[in-house]
Every structure is written in structure tokens, then in C-alpha cells.
N, C-alpha and C positions, 0 to 999 in steps of 0.2 A: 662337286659343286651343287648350290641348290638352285633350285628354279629361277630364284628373287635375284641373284648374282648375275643369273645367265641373260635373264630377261632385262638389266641395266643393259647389256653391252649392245654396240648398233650391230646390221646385218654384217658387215663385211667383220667385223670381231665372232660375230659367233660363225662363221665360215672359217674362219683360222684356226678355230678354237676346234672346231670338227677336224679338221683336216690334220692339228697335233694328235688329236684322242686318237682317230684309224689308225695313225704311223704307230702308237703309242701300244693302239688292242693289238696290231699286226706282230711288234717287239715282243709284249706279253703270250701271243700264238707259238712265235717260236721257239722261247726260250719253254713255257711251257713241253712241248716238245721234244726237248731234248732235258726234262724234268731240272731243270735250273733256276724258276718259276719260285722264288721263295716266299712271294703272296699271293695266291691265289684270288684272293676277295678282291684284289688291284684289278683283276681284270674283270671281272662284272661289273666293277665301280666304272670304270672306264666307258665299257659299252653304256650300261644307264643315264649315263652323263651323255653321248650321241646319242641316244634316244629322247633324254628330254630340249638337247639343240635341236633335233630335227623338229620336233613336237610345237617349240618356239616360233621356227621358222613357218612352220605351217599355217600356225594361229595368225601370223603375221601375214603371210599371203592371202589368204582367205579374209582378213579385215580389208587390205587392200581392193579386193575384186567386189567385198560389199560398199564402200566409200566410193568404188568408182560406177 
């Protein structure tokens, strides 16, 4: 997903949107694991995608604490 997508959805959307991707990298860990993992780049794509939700959510907290 790109930043411009992630950044439409409201806070409790990109919270669900995290909480699929973990369950998601967690699936890709184990199947990994027991080499059954038939795309590897799925799961870098995954975590990068939780790194720029978290990244979202921060910019967004941080505008909060300066507005207030």
C-alpha cells in the first residue's frame, strides 16, 4: 500500500489495518519456516506497509500534542 492510501483511512482503520498485516507477517514467519513461503518479497512488503502505519500514526499524534 502507498503512504497517499494509508494516509486517507481514519485512526481506527489504520489500527485494523496493523493488526491484519502482524497476523499476516506472523503467517508469512511460519510458513517461512517450514520453507512453504512461495513469496518471499510478501513479506518485507508486509512489514514496510506496518512501518509506514506506525510512521502515519505518529505524524498524527505528534500534530495532536502540537494543536493542543
Amino acid at each position: 500500500m502507498e503512504a497517499k492510501e494509508l494516509r486517507e483511512l481514519s485512526d481506527q482503520e489504520l489500527a485494523v489495518k496493523e493488526r491484519e498485516l502482524k497476523e499476516t507477517v506472523f503467517r508469512f514467519r511460519l510458513r517461512r519456516g517450514t520453507n512453504q513461503l512461495d513469496n518471499p518479497a510478501a513479506l518485507a512488503q508486509a512489514r514496510r506497509d506496518i512501518a509506514r502505519i506506525k510512521t502515519i500514526q505518529a505524524e498524527r499524534t505528534k500534530r495532536q500534542e502540537q494543536v493542543a
